[in-house]
C-alpha angles and dihedrals in degrees: 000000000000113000086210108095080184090065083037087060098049121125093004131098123299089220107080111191121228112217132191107180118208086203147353100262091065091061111079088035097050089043087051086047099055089042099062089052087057089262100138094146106077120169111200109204123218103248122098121049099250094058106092085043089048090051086058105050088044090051093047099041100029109041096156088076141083107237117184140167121250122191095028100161101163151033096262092046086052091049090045097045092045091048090057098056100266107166099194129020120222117199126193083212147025116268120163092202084066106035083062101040088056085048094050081054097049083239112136121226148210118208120197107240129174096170137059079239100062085040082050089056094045088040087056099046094062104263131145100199134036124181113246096221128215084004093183091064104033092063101279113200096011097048088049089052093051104044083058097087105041087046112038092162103050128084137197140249105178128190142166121070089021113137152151099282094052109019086097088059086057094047098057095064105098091215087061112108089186143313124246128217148174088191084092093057109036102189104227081059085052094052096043085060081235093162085155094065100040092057091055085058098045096044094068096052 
């Protein structure tokens, strides 16, 4: 596997959901859900017990789509994320130690930046993309834009405060990979089951 998210991304969606899943019967449905609106890119964050199950169900029943970790903060969340089939990492912050344990796998990932420092560090160890996180409070558009000129090779992935009404402001910049999002999947729909409804969100995205 490519260590460049930037290649993984190619040809998918620029809209990347972010899941937290209450449980692991919502996994496979919600997946199917997203799909059939075009959505083959899921991040699964870390932060509910069922997720690195859930990764590898996805992985196992569902191989036509692109399954990766979000909020891996630490070398036992990496192991466990990449032993259960995670094909990108997503990180809310810039460590070294896990930006180079994803690499030693062949597993591209995302670190969490806010600074030119921390893009300086991803930069240097060899990425294409880094998450702008939270990108609402860390200047958004304007960061993005700025960071542009100093960083011609990296791209963004921001999250955090993106939603329906702005994503399409992210995804004009052409130094944007793609934008991720849990406004797709709100979790009291996801625990209601409600499949019907989150397809009418997703669907206009």
């Amino acid at each position: 596997m490519s260590n460049s998210f930037r290649s993984l991304m190619e040809g998918r969606k620029s809209i990347v959901p972010v899941i937290v899943l209450p449980n692991l019967d919502s996994a496979l449905p919600l997946a199917d859900t997203l799909s059939a609106a075009g959505f083959t890119t899921l991040e699964i964050t870390l932060r509910t017990d069922c997720a690195l199950e859930a990764i590898a169900q996805l992985r196992q029943a569902r191989p036509e789509l692109v399954v990766g970790a979000g909020t891996v903060k630490n070398p036992g969340q990496l192991r466990a994320a990449l032993d259960s089939g995670s094909q990108f990492i997503v990180s809310p912050g810039t460590s070294p130690e896990l930006i180079q344990g994803a690499a030693a796998r062949g597993v591209p990932v995302v670190p969490g930046v806010m600074t030119p420092s921390e893009i300086m560090t991803a930069e240097n160890l060899g990425l294409d993309t880094v998450k702008l996180f939270p990108a609402s409070l860390a200047g958004g558009v304007d960061f993005i834009k700025a960071m542009g000129a100093v960083f011609p090779g990296i791209g963004f992935f921001p999250t955090g405060g993106i939603s329906e009404d702005n994503v399409d402001q992210y995804l004009a910049l052409p130094n944007v990979v793609c934008a991720g999002g849990s406004w797709l999947t709100p979790g009291s729909l996801v625990t209601a089951g409600n499949w019907d409804r989150i397809h009418e969100i997703a669907h206009r995205c």
